[in-house]
C-alpha distance (Angstrom), angle and dihedral (degrees) to the residues before:
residue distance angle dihedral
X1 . . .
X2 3.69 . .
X3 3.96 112.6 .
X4 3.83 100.4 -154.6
X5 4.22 83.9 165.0
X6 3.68 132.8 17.7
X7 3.84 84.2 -116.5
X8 3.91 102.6 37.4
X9 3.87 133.4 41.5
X10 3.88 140.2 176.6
X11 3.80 120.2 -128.6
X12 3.57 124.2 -155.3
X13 3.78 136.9 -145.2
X14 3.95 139.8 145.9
X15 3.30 93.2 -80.7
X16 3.75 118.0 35.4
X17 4.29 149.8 -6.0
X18 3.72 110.5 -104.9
X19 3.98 115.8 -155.7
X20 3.68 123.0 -165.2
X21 3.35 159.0 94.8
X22 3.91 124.4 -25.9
X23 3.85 115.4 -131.3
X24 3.49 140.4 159.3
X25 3.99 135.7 -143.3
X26 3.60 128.3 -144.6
X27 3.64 95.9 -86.3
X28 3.86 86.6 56.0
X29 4.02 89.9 -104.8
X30 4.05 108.9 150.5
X31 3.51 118.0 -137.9
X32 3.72 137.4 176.8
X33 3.82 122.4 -109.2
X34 4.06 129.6 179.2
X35 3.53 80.1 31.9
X36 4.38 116.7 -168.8
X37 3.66 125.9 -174.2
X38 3.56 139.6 -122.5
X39 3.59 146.2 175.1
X40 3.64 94.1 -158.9
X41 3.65 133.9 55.5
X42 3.55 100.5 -137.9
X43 3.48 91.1 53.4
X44 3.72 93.8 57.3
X45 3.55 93.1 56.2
X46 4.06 98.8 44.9
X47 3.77 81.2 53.4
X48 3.96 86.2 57.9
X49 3.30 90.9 42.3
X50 4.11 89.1 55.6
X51 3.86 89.9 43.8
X52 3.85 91.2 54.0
X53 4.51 91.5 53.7
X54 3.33 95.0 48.2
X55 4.20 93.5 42.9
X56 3.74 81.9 51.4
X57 3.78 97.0 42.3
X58 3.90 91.2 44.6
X59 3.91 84.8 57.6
X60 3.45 98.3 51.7
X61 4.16 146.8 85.7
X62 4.11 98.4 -164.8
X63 3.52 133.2 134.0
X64 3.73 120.1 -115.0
X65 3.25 100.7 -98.7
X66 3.88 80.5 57.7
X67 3.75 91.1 53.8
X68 3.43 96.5 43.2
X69 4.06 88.8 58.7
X70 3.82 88.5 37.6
X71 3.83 89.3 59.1
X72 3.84 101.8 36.3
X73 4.21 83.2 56.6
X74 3.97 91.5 57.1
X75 3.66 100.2 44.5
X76 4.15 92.9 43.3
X77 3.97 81.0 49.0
X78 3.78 94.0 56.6
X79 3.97 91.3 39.8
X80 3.42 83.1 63.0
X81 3.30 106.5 52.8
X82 3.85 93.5 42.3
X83 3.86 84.1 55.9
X84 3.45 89.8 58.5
X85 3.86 93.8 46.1
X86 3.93 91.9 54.0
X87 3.79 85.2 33.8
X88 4.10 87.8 64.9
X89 3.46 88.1 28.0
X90 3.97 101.1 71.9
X91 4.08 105.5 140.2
X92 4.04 88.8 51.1
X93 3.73 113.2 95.5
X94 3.77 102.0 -134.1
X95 3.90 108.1 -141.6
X96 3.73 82.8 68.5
X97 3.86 90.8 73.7
């Protein structure tokens, strides 16, 4: 499992990217919940990116200039962290993912 968040993560298998929802059983075991598919990586992670403005938005009493800020901060956050994916990433050709 790839923990892009503390709250959210992206599981991998052979067939697909699965978004959602960190949680953890009584034995301590984390699991996905609210689960969405994808057949790319990149796609997985702009949904978590999505899930994280509207879980900050939904929290919130700002104006819109406020949420405009609030938003442009998450999505530069993830922009940087997907640059430094590709960035340590260089043999991978990107439109794959």
């Amino acid at each position: 499992m790839i923990h892009v968040t503390d709250k959210y993560a992206i599981r991998v298998d052979k067939f697909q990217y699965t978004s959602g929802l960190i949680v953890k059983n009584k034995k301590g075991e984390e699991h996905l919940t609210d689960c969405r598919y994808f057949s790319k990586l990149t796609n997985a992670f702009k949904d978590i990116a999505e899930r994280k403005v509207k879980d900050t938005l939904s929290d919130s009493d700002m104006s819109l200039k406020e949420a405009v800020e609030t938003i442009d901060s998450i999505y530069s956050e993830f922009d940087k962290k997907m640059d430094e994916v590709w960035a340590s990433i260089t043999h991978v050709d990107k439109r794959m993912y």
